[in-house]
Every structure is written in structure tokens, then in C-alpha cells.
C-alpha positions in Angstrom: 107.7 183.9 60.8 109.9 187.0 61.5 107.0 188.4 64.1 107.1 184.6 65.3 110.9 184.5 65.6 111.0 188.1 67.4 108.4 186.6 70.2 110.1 183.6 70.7 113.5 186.0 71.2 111.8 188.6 73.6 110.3 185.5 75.6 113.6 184.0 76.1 115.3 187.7 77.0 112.2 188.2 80.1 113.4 184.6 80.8 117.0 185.4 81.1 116.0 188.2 82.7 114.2 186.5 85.8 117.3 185.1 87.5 119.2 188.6 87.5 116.0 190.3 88.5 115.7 187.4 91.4 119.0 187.9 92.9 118.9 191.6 92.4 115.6 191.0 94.8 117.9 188.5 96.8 120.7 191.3 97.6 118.4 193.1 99.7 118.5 190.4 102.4 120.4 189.8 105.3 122.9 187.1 105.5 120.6 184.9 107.1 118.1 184.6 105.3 120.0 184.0 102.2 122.0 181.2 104.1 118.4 179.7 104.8 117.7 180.0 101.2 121.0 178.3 100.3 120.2 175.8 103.0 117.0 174.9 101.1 118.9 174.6 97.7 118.7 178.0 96.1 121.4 178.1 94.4 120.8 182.1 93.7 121.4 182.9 97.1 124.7 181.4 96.9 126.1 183.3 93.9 124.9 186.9 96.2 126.8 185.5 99.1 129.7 185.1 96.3 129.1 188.2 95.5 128.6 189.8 98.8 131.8 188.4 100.6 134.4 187.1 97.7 137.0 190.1 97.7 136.8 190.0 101.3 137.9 186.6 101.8 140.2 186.8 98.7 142.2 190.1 100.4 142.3 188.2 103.9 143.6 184.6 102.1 146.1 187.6 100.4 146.9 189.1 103.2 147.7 185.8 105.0 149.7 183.7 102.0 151.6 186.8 100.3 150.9 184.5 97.1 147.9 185.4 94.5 147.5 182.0 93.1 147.0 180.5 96.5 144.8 183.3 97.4 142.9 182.4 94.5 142.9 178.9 95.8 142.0 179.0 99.1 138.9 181.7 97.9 137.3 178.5 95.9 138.0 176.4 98.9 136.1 178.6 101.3 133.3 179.3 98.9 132.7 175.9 98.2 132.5 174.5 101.5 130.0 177.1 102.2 128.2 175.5 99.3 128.4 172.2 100.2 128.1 172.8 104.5 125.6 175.4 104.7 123.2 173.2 105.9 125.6 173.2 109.2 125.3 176.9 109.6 123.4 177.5 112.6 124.0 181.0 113.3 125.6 180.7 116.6 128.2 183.4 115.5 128.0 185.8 112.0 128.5 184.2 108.6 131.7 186.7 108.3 133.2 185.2 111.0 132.9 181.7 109.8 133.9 182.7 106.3 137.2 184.5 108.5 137.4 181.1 109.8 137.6 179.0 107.1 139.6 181.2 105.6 142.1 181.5 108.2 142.1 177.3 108.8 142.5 177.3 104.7 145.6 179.5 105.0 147.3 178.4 108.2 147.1 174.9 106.3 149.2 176.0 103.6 151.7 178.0 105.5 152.2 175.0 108.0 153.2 172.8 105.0 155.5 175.1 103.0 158.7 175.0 103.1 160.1 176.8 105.9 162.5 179.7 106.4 165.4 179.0 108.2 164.3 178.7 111.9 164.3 182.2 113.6 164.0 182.9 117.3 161.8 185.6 117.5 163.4 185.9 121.2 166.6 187.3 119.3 164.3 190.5 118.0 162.7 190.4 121.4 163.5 193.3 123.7 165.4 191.7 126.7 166.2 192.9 130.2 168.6 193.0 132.8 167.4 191.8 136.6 166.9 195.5 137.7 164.3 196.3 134.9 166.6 198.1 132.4 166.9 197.1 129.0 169.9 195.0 127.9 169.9 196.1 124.7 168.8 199.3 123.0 165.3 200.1 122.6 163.3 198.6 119.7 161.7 202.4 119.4 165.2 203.7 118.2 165.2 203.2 114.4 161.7 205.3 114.2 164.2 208.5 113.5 165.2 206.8 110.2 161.3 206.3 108.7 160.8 210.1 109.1 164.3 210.2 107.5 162.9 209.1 104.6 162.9 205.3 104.4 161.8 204.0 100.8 157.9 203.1 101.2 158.6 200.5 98.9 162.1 199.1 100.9 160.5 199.6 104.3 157.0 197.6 102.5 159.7 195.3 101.4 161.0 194.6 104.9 157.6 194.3 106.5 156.6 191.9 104.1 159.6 189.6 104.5 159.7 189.9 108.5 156.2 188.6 108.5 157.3 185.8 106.5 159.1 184.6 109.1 156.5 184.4 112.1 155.3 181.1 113.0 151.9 180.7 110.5 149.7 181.1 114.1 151.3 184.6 115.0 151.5 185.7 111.4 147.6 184.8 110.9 146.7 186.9 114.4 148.9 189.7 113.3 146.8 189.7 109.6 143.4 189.8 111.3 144.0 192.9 113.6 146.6 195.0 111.6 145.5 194.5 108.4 142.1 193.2 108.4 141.2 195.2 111.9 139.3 192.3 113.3 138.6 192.7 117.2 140.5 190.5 119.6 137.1 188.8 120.3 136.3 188.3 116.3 140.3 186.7 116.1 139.9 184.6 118.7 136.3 183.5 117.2 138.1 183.0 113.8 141.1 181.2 115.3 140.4 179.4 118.5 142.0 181.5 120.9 141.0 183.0 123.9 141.2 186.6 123.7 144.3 186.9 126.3 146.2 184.3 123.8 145.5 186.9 120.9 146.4 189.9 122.4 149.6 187.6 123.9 150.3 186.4 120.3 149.8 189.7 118.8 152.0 192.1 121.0 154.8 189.5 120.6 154.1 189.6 116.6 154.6 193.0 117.1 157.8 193.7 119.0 159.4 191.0 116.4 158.7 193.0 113.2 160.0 196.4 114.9 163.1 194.0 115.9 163.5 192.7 112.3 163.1 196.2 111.2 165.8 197.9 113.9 168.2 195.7 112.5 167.2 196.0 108.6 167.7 199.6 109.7 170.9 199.0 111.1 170.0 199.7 114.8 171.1 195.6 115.5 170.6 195.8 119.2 173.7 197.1 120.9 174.1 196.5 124.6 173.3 199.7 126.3 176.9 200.3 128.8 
């Protein structure tokens, strides 16, 4: 009975054994061929996928909410309509890019429904100009001095973090991708529905707001030039 039992408990162990052996076999595959797997219901194929592209998607959602739980959230969103759509997959563009995409769509959803911060002109953090070309007020590049002063990297992460807050959820999502994600304009603009000149419009006006914000968290709060 005992040799019985021990046969009957190595047999189940190889069996155990085969679907970890399987996907280790699966991981060697491109992404492609595993969504064509997952497309004809192999379920093994999705749990490499999982495996291959879950902290990416959960830093971007990160990234993008400033809120773990909804991070969290919007991760299990993504990967299950990749479950449950992968038969819509056609390969036209690379599955990062429509993971990036549903990810960013997942996001922008929640940010366009929170509740807002009080409404901010990002023209007030803009650089603005007189008629001949000059600036009217002081340089944005100013208040660089006070970083290599010594700025706290936690204060200054602080600051970043709340200016960000405040850009409308489309601008704030365009800034994520390139500076912190360092998607291409073209893989943005694939992830968001923009045209490449939109993103790289969206993002240098992103841009000049947070050094605004920042001048005048720094105390540099745009002084007209005499």
C-alpha cells in the first residue's frame, strides 16, 4: 500500500509538473504566437503574457493615477480584456502598444471622473511675451540656480508630483508616456490617438507648465522683467 501510495503521489507531482514545464516552454515565444495560442483558448499563454507584461502596465497605470489601489485596478482591467478580446488582436501594431493603450484609456477614464482640482490656467505658468519678442515676465529657466542649491529631492518630488496633478488628464497621460515611461512620440500617439504633432504640442506645453508651477513653488513667481 505505502509503495502504492508513493506512485500514486509521484504521478500526481510529474502531473503538476506539466503545466509549469509547458509555460516554461511557452516563455520562449514571441508575443505573437502566444496571443495566437490565447486566441485558440490556451489559457497558459495567458498567464506568460501576465507574467511577461503585468509590472509594466501596473508602473504605467502608477505612473498615470498617483494611487496604488487604482493602479491595481486598472492592471486587472487591462489584463482581462486581453483575456476576454484577444480574439480581436490582429497584430496591426505590437501587443505593448495596445496593452499601453488600454492602459492609458483605463486611466484617463478615472482621472476624467475624479474630482477635480480647482481649475488652473496652465496659461498663468505659461511663459508670455511682449509684441517685440521679449519675455513679459521672467524666464521659467530662472529657479534652476536653486535645485543645484540644494532643493530637498523629496520637496522638489513633492512638487512635481502635485503640479502634475493639476494637468488636464490628456496632457498629464502624454507627459507619463515620454518622461517617465520614454515612449516615442509615434508609440504616444499610437497609445493615445494623437497625431504625432498633437503629442509633441501637448507635451512641450506639459512641460513649460510644471517648470512654471515649480518657479513659483521656488519663489521665482513671474516678475515683469522692467
Amino acid at each position: 500500500m505505502d509503495a502504492m501510495a508513493a506512485r500514486q503521489e509521484n504521478a500526481a507531482g510529474a502531473e503538476a509538473m506539466l503545466p509549469n514545464v509547458k509555460r516554461e516552454e511557452f516563455s520562449r515565444h514571441d508575443d505573437q504566437w502566444l496571443i495566437e495560442q490565447l486566441q485558440a483558448g490556451d489559457t497558459d499563454a495567458f498567464e506568460v503574457l501576465f507574467k511577461r507584461y503585468a509590472a509594466r502596465v501596473s508602473r504605467q497605470a502608477l505612473h498615470l493615477l498617483g494611487n496604488e489601489a487604482e493602479a491595481e485596478e486598472v492592471t486587472q482591467e487591462v489584463f482581462l480584456t486581453l483575456y476576454e478580446k484577444a480574439i480581436t488582436f490582429r497584430g496591426d501594431a505590437a501587443l505593448a502598444t495596445w496593452l499601453y493603450r488600454l492602459t492609458a484609456n483605463a486611466a484617463l477614464g478615472r482621472l476624467r471622473h475624479r474630482k477635480r482640482h480647482p481649475e488652473v490656467s496652465m496659461d498663468d505658468y505659461l511663459p508670455q511675451f511682449r509684441d517685440d519678442g521679449h519675455h513679459l515676465v521672467r524666464p521659467v529657466l530662472d529657479w534652476s540656480s536653486d535645485l543645484e542649491r540644494g532643493v530637498a529631492s523629496e520637496e522638489l518630488r513633492q512638487l512635481l508630483h502635485q503640479a502634475i496633478e493639476e494637468l488636464p488628464p490628456l496632457d498629464r497621460a502624454v507627459l507619463v508616456l515620454s518622461d517617465f515611461e520614454e515612449l516615442s512620440n509615434r508609440d504616444i500617439g499610437d497609445a493615445l490617438g494623437l497625431s504625432v504633432p498633437a503629442v509633441k504640442s501637448r507635451l512641450h506645453r506639459a512641460r513649460l507648465f510644471l517648470r512654471g508651477k515649480l518657479a513659483v513653488s521656488l519663489g521665482h513667481s513671474g516678475t515683469v522683467v522692467d
